[in-house]
C-alpha positions in Angstrom: 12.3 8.1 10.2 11.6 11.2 7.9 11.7 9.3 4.6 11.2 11.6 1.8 10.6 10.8 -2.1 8.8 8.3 -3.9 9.2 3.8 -3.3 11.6 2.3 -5.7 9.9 0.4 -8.7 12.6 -2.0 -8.1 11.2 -3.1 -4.8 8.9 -5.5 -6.9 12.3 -7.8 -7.5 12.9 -8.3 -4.2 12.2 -11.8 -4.1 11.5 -12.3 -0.5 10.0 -9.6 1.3 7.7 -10.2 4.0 7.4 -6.9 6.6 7.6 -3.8 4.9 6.6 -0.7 7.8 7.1 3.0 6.4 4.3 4.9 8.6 4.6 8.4 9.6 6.8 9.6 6.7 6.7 11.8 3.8 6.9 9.4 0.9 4.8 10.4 -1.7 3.8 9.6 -5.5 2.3 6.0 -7.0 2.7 2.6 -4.7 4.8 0.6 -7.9 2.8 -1.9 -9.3 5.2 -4.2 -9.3 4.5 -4.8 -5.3 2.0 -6.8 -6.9 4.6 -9.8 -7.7 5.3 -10.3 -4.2 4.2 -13.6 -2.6 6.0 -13.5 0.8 4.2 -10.5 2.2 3.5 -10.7 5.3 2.8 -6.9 6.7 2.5 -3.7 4.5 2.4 -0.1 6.7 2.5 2.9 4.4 -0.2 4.9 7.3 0.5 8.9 7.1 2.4 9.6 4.1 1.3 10.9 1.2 1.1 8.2 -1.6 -1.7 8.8 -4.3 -2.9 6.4 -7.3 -4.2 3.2 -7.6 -3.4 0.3 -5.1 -1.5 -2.6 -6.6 -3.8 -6.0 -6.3 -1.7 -7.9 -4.2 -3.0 -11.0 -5.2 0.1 -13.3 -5.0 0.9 -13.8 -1.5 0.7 -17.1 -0.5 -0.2 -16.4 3.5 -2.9 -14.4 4.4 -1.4 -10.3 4.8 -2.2 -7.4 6.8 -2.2 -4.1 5.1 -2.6 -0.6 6.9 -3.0 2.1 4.2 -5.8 4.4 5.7 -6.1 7.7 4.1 -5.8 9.9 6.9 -6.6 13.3 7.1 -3.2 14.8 5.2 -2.5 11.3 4.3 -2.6 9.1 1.2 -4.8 9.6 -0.8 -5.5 6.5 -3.0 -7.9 5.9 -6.1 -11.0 4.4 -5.5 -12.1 2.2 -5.4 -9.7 -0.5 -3.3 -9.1 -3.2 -5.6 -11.3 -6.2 -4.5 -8.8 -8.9 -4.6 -6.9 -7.3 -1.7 -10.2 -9.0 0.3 -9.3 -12.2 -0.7 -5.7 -12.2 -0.1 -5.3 -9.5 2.9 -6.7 -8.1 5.7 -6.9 -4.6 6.6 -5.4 -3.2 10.1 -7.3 -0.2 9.2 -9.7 0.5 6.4 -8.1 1.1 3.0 -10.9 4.2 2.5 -11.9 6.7 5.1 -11.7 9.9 3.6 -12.7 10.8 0.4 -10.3 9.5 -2.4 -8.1 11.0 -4.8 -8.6 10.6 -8.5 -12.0 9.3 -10.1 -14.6 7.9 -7.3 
């Protein structure tokens, strides 16, 4: 796709959004924490770019979601640690963690 740049913060309003699959791009600065609203979500893919910060707790959801936001190797590269609430409400396609993080550890 070759998306560049950083994920709206008005993504949050979207009322219904269930699949959202940006892999293999260039996107890069904070995940908006208003992704955190979202109840519909079904499927979050944000592998290979280059998003840093925190991970919104997606704690809303009312289904069970599957997340893939590995830090690979000139990835992401997320805060530690993962927010534990994602356990209760999503699982992971591939672990949230597997290089060392960005920010604090």
């Amino acid at each position: 796709n070759a998306l560049s740049g950083t994920l709206p913060t008005e993504i949050g309003a979207w009322a219904v959004i269930q699949d959202i699959k940006v892999c293999n791009n260039a996107l890069s600065g904070m995940l908006p924490t208003e992704m955190a609203l979202w109840t519909t979500l079904h499927e979050l893919n944000i592998l290979n770019n280059r998003l840093t910060g925190a991970i919104p707790a997606i704690t809303a959801v009312s289904q069970r979601c599957h997340l893939s936001l590995t830090n690979a190797p000139f990835g992401n590269m997320f805060d530690c640690p993962t927010p534990t609430a994602l356990s209760a409400t999503c699982t992971a396609w591939a672990p949230a963690i597997t290089r060392p993080c960005g920010g604090t550890d």
